[in-house]
C-alpha positions in Angstrom: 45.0 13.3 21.9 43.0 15.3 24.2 45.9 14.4 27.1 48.7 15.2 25.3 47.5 18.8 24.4 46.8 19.1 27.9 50.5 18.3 28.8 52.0 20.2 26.3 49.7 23.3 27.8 50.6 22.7 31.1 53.9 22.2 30.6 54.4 25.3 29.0 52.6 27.1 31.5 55.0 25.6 34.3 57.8 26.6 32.2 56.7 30.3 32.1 55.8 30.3 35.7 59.3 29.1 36.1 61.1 31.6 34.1 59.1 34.4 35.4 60.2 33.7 39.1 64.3 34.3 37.8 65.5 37.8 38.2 67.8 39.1 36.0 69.7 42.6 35.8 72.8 44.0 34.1 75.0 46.7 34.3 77.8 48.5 32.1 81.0 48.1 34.0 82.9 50.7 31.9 80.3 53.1 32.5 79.9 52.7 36.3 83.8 52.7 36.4 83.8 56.1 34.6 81.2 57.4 36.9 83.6 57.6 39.7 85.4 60.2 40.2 88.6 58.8 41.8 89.0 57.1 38.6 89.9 60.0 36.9 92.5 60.7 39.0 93.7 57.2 38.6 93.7 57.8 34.9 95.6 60.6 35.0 98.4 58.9 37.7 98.9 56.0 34.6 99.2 58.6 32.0 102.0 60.7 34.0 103.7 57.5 35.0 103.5 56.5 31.1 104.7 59.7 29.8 108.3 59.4 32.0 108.7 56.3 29.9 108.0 57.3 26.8 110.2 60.1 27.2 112.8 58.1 28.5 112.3 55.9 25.7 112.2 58.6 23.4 115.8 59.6 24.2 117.0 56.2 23.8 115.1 56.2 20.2 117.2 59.8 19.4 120.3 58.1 20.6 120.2 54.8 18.6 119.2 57.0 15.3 122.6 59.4 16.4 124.5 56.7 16.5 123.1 54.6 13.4 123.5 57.9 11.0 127.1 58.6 12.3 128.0 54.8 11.3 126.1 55.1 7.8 127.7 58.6 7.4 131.4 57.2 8.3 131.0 53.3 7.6 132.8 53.8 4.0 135.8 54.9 5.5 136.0 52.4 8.7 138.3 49.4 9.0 136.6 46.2 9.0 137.3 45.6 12.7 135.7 49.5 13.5 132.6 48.5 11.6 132.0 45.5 13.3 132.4 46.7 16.6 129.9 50.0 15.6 127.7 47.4 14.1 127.8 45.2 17.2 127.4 48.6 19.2 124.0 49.5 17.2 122.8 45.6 18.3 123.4 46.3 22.0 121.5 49.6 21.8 118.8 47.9 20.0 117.9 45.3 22.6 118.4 47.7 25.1 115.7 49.3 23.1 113.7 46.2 23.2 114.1 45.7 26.9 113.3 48.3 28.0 109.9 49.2 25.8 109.4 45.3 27.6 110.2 46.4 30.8 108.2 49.7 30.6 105.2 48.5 29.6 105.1 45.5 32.4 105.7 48.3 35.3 102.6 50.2 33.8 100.6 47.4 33.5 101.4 46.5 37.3 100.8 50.6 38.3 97.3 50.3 36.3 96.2 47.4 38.4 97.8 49.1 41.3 96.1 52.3 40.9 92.7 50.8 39.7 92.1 47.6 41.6 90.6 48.9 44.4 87.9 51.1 42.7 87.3 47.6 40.5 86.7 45.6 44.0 84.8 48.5 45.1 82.5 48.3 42.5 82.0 44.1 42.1 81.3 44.5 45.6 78.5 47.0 45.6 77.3 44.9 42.6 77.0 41.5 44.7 75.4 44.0 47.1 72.9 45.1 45.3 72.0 41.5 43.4 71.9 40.1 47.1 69.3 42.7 48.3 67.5 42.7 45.1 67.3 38.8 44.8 68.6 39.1 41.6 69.8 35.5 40.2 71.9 36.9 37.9 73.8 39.9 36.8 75.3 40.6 33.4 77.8 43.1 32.0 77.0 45.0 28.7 80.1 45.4 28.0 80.7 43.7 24.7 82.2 40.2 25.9 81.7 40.2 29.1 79.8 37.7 31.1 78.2 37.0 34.2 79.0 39.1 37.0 77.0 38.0 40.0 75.5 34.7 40.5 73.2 32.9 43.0 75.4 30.1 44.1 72.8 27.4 43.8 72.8 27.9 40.1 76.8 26.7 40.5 77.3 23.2 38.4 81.2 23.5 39.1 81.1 20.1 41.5 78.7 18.3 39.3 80.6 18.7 36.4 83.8 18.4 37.9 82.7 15.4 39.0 81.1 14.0 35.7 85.0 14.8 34.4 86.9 12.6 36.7 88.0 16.6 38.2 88.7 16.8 42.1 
């Protein structure tokens, strides 16, 4: 009995020792982000570049409602073959609508990453930077669901477990 006490202890001690030799830091990547100034001036770039679209799209919006109130205003007194072509007209304008809401928000996506990509690399760089100097095993990001942002490479189980699935 005496032994396995004895193993229990020590194996709870080694366990200890071994946790206590793994460093561990975090850091809030929204809040480091925020911290640098160019970022602001990114921020406001996306916003201007947004605004031209929505203005744009606005205009479209104004025209479509012109047009739709003229055809409820006059549809009573159209021909069948007027209504359907105002009808079809009202269509076209619609997924013209659609399109281009679709296309605008894809080229401000792709300005976003433009405009903030290099600040992001910046900063995941001076973050593996730091872990490295630090010896820090692992990094997390407070940032509600986030995960692990810097890791020591022999921690990595990719090839092991690639290779337990059959995975090259």
């Amino acid at each position: 009995m005496k032994k396995i006490i004895l193993f229990v202890v020590c194996g709870f001690l080694v366990s200890n020792v071994a946790s206590a030799q793994m460093k561990i830091g975090y850091i809030n990547s929204v809040d480091l982000l925020n911290a640098v100034p160019e970022i602001k001036k990114a921020y406001a770039d996306v916003e201007a570049y947004q605004k031209t679209f929505i203005d744009q799209y606005g205009q479209l919006q104004k025209d479509f409602n012109d047009k739709y109130q003229a055809y409820t205003a006059g549809e009573k007194t159209m021909t069948d073959a007027k209504k359907e072509a105002a009808q079809q007209e009202l269509q076209d304008m619609q997924k013209r609508l659609q399109g281009f809401e679709a296309s605008a928000e894809e080229k401000i996506v792709k300005k976003r990453e433009e405009l903030l990509q290099p600040h992001i690399e910046r900063a995941k760089k001076a973050i593996n930077d730091v872990a490295k100097e630090k010896g820090y095993d692992y990094v997390f990001d407070k940032v509600e669901g986030s995960g692990v942002l810097f890791a020591k490479e022999s921690y990595d189980m990719m090839n092991e477990v690639k290779a337990k699935m059959g995975v090259k």
